[in-house]
C-alpha positions as MATLAB code, in Angstrom:
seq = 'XXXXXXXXXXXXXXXXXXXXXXXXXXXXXXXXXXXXXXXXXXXXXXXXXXXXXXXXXXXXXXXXXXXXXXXXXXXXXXXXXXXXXXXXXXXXXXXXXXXXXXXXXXXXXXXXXXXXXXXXXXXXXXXXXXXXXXXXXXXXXXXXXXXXXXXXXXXXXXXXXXXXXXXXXXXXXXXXXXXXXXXXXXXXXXXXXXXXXXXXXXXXXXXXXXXXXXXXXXXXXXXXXXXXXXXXXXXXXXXXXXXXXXXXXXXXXXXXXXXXXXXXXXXXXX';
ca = [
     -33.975   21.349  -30.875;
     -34.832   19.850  -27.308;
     -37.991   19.048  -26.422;
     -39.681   20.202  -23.083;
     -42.833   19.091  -21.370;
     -45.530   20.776  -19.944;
     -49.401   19.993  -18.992;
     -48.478   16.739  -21.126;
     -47.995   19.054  -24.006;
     -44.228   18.197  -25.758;
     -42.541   21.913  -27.409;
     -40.125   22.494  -29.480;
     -37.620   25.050  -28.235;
     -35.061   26.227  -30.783;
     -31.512   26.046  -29.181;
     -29.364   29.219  -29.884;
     -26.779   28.739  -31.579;
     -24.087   30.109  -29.359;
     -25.188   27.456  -26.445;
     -24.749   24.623  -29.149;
     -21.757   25.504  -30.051;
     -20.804   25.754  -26.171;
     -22.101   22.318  -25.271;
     -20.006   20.979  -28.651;
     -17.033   22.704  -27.440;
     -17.335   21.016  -23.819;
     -18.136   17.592  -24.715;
     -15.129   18.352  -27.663;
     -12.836   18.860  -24.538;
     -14.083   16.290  -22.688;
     -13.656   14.126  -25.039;
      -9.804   15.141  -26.078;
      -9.045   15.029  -22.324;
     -10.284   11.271  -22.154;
      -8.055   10.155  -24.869;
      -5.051   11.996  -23.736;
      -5.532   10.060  -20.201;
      -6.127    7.363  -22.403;
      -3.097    7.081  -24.029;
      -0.925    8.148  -21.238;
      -2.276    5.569  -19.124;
      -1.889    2.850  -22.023;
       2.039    4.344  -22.405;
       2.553    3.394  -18.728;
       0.722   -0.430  -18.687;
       2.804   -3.507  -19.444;
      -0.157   -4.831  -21.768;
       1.999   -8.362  -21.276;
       1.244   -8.535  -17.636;
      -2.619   -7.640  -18.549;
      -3.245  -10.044  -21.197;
      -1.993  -12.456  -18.545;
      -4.043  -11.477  -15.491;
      -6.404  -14.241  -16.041;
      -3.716  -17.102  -15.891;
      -2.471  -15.592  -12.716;
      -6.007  -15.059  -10.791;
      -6.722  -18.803  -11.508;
      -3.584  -19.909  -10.192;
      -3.924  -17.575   -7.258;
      -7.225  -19.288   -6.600;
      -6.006  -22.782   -6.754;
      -3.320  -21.933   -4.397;
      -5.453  -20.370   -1.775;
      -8.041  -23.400   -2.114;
      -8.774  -24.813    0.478;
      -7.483  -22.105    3.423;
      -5.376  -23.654    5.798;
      -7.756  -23.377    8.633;
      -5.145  -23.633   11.694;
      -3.576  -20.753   10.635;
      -6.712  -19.091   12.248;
      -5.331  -19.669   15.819;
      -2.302  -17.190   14.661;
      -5.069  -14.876   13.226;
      -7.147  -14.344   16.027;
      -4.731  -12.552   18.650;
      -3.399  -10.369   15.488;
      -7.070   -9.635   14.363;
      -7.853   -8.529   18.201;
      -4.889   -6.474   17.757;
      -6.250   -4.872   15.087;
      -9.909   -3.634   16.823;
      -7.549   -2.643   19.626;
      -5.558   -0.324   17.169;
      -8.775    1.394   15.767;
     -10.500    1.499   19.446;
      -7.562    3.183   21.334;
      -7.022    5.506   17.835;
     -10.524    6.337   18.006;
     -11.021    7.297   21.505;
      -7.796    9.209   20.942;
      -8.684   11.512   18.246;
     -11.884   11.945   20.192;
      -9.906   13.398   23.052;
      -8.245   15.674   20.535;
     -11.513   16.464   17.982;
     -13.492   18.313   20.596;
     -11.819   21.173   21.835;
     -10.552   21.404   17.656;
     -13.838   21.478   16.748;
     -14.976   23.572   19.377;
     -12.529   26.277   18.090;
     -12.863   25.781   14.544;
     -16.482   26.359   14.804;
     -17.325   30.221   14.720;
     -19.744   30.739   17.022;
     -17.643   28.739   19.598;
     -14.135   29.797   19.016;
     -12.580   32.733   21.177;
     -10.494   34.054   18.381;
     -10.029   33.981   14.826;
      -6.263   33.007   14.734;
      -6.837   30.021   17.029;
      -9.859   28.972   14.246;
      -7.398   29.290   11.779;
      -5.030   26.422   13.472;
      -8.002   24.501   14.293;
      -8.549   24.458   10.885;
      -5.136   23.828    9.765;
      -5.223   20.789   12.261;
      -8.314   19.372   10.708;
      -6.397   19.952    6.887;
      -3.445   18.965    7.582;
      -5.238   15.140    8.811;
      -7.467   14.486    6.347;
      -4.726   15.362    3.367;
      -2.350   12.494    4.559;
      -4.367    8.937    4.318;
      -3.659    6.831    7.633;
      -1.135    4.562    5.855;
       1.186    7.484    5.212;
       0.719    8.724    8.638;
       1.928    4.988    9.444;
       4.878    5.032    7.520;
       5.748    8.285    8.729;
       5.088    7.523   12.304;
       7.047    3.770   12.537;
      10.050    5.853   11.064;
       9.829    7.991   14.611;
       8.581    5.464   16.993;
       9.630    2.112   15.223;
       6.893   -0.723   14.455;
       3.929   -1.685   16.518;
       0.430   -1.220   17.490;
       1.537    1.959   19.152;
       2.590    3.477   15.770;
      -0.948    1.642   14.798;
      -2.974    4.009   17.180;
      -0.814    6.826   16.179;
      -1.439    6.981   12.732;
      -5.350    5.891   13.358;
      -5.609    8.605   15.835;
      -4.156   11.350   13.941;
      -5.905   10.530   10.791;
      -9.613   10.552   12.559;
      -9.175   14.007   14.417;
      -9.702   15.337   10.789;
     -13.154   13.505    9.667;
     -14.416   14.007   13.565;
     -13.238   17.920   14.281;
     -14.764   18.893   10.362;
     -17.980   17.290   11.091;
     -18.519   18.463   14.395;
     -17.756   22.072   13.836;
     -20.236   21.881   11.063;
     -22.406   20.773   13.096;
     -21.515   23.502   15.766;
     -22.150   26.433   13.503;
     -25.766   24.541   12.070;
     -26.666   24.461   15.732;
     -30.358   25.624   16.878;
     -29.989   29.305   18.933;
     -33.260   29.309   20.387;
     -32.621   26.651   23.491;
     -28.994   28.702   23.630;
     -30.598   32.221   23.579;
     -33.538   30.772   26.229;
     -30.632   29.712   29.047;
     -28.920   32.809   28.418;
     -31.849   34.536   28.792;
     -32.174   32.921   32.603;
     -29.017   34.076   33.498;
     -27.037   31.155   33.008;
     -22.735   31.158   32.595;
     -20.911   30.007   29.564;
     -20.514   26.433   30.986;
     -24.138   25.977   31.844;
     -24.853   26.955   28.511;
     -22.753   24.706   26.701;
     -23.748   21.698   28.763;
     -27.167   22.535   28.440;
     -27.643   24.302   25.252;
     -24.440   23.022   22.626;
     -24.303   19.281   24.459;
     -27.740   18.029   23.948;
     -28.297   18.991   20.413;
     -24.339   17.742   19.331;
     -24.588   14.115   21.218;
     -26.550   12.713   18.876;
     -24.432   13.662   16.223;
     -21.171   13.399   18.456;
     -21.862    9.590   19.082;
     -23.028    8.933   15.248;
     -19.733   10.423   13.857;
     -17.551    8.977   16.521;
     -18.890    4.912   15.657;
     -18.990    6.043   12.246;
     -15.269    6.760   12.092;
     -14.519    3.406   14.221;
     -16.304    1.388   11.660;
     -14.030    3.061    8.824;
     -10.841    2.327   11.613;
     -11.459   -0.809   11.999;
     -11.059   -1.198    7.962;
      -7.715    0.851    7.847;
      -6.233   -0.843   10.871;
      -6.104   -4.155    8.880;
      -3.909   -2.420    6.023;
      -1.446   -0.336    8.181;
       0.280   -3.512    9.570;
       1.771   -3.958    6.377;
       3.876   -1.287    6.993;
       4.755   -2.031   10.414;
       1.654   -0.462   12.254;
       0.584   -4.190   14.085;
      -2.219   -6.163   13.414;
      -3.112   -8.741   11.408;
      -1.689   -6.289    8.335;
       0.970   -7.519    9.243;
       0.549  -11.311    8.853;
      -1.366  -10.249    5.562;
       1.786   -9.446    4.060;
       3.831  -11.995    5.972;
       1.985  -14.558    3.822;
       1.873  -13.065    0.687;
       5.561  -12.087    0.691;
       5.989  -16.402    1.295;
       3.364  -16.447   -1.762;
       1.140  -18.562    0.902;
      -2.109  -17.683   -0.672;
      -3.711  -20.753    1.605;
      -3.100  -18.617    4.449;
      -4.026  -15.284    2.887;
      -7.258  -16.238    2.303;
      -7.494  -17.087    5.966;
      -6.480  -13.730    6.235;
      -8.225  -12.108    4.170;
     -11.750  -14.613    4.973;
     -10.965  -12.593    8.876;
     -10.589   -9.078    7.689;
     -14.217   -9.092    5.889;
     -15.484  -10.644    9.076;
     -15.023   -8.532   11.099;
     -15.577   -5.667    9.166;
     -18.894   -6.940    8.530;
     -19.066   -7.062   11.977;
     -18.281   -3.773   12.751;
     -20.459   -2.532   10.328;
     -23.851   -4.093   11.661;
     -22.451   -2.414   15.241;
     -22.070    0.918   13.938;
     -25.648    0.959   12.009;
     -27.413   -0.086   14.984;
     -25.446    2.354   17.496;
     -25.944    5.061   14.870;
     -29.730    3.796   13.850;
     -30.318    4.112   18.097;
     -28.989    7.880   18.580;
     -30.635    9.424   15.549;
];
């Protein structure tokens, strides 16, 4: 029987029996569906390569101790590559994100078909994680940081269009219905009723979704999307674990980096 509180007062509450025997039944299923998972997962591990994980993470640290420092200077112009892959991706899916949002959003879309592609759009982006979009996209227009800015851009017009049409249809009427009130056209009332009360939120999401770009533009250039991805798995294809870590020492760098830029920005607008 559980106990419940009240005025500092602890009562005993008989449990019915039916509920019992539901909560029993749930953590009974719970529990069966944990060891099923269990085993399946233990079915499809090589418990040899387990059992010798530890021998191969101390070896991987003695072989990437110490770094080999001057492989920074071939670091550097692939890591810039990189923050120009998620800047150019970003600003990209901007361009596309506003008018998607804009129609997704139902008090700003002229018809319910063209919400329903908007929608689709924003679906259809954030199902397919930016390193698919990647391998699809270098399979069309070959390797590079253009494929890099492809698959960044497409990816982002998802995260951007769903949170701004959200934001859209939370927006405030009363400023709206005031400037209507005066007379005012559609496009005064958008710039001076919608734009105010979105560019807060507008330039918070927008940074936000850099900061996570700048994260996924290191990974995509291992499959041919540019940046310093791709000397990432240059060196551990070569097993060169010295100059991994270099690697690897950049990449949390500047994602730090980025990080402390898009608090501030995002701490400065809100």
């Amino acid at each position: 029987m559980p106990v419940v509180q009240k005025d500092g007062v602890s009562n005993w509450i008989r449990r019915d029996p039916k509920d019992s025997m539901r909560n029993y039944l749930k953590w009974l299923g719970g529990a069966i569906v944990v060891l099923i998972a269990a085993r399946y997962i233990g079915a499809q591990t090589i418990w040899g390569f387990v059992l010798d994980a530890p021998a191969q993470a101390a070896d991987f640290v003695s072989r990437s101790v110490p770094p080999d420092i001057t492989y920074f200077r071939r670091v550097l112009p692939a890591l810039w590559d990189t923050v120009n892959i998620a800047v150019f991706g970003t600003a990209g899916a901007v361009v596309v994100a506003i008018p998607t949002a804009l129609l997704a959003a139902r008090n700003t879309t002229p018809h319910s078909s063209l919400r329903a592609l908007a929608l689709t759009i924003i679906v259809v982006s954030r199902s397919v994680n930016s390193l698919i979009w990647a391998l699809l996209i270098v399979q069309v227009v070959g390797p590079g940081l253009f494929a890099g800015v492809l698959a960044i851009g497409i990816r982002s017009v998802g995260m951007i269009s769903k949170l701004m049409y959200e934001s859209i249809e939370e927006i405030n009427r009363e400023p709206i219905e005031a400037i209507s009130a005066t007379g005012a056209g559609r496009t005064q009332v958008f710039l001076y009723g919608y734009v105010p009360q979105l560019l807060p939120v507008f330039v918070g999401v927008t940074v936000y979704r850099w900061e996570v770009n700048i994260r996924e533009s290191t990974i995509i250039g291992i499959v041919g999307g540019g940046g310093v991805g791709f000397l990432l798995n240059s060196a551990i294809n070569r097993l060169a674990w010295d100059q991994a870590l270099v690697v690897l020492i950049a990449i949390l760098a500047t994602v730090v980096l980025a990080e402390s830029i898009s608090a501030k920005v995002r701490a400065a607008v809100t």
